[in-house]
N, C-alpha and C positions, 0 to 999 in steps of 0.2 A: 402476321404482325412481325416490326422487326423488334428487337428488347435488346436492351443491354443491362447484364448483371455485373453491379456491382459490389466484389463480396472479398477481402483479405485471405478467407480460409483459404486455401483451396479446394478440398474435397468438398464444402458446404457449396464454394461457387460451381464445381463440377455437375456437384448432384441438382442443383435450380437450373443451372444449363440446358443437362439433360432431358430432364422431365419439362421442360420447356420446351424442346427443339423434339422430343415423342407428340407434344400436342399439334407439331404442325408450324414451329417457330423458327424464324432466324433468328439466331442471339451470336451476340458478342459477348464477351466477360472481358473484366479489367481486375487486378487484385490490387489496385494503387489509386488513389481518390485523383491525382496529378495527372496520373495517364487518361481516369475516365475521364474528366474534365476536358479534354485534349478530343476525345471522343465524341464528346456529346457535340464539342463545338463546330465538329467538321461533318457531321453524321446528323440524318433527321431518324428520329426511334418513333415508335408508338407507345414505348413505356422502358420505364428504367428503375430497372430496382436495385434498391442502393441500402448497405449498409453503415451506419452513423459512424462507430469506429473504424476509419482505417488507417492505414500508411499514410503520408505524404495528406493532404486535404481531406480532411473530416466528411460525410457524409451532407451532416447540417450545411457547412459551406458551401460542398456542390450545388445542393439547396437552393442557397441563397446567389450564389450565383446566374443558377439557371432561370429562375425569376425576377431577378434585377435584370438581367437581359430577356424577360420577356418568353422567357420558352416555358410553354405552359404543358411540355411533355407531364401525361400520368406517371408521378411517383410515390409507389409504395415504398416505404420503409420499411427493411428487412432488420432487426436488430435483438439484440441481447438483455439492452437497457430495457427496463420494464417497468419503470415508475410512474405514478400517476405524472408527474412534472416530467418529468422525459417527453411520455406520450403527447402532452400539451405542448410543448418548444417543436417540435416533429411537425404533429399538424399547423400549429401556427405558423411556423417559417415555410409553408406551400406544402408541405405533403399530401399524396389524395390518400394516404388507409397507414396505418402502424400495426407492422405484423410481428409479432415474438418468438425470437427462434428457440423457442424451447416447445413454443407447439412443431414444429418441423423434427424435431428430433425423437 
């Protein structure tokens, strides 16, 4: 599978990288919502995992961009935000799963 991670921290997008690309993965990483966006639109993935805050273009946005155009890439949301209304805007704007990064750490 190809993946692209997209994740501001670095060391958090290093370590999803990795343990990604030990399963057997090719991934790309992006640490700017502008550059992934840039990515996603030149590049076919089999899934992208994307964090809601970042740099430059918002996670949500990528979102809604990539399904206003129809790309129905698997996206998991990797994020911080952990409120029951978060979790709802996430899956509703096309997310497939909302994952909490406090379980990762």
């Amino acid at each position: 599978m190809r993946i692209l991670v997209v994740e501001d921290e670095p060391r958090l997008n290093e370590l999803v990288s990795k343990k990604l690309k030990t399963k057997g993965h090719s991934v790309d990483f992006q640490l700017c919502g502008d550059d992934a966006l840039s990515y996603i639109r030149c590049t076919e993935y089999d899934a992208i995992v994307v964090d809601i805050m970042l740099t430059g273009m918002n996670g949500l946005d990528i979102l809604n961009e990539m399904r206003r155009g129809r790309n129905n890439t698997p996206v998991p949301l990797l994020t911080a935000r952990d409120s029951i209304e978060d979790r709802v805007k996430g899956l509703n704007t096309g997310a497939d799963d909302y994952l909490i990064k406090t379980l990762f750490i």
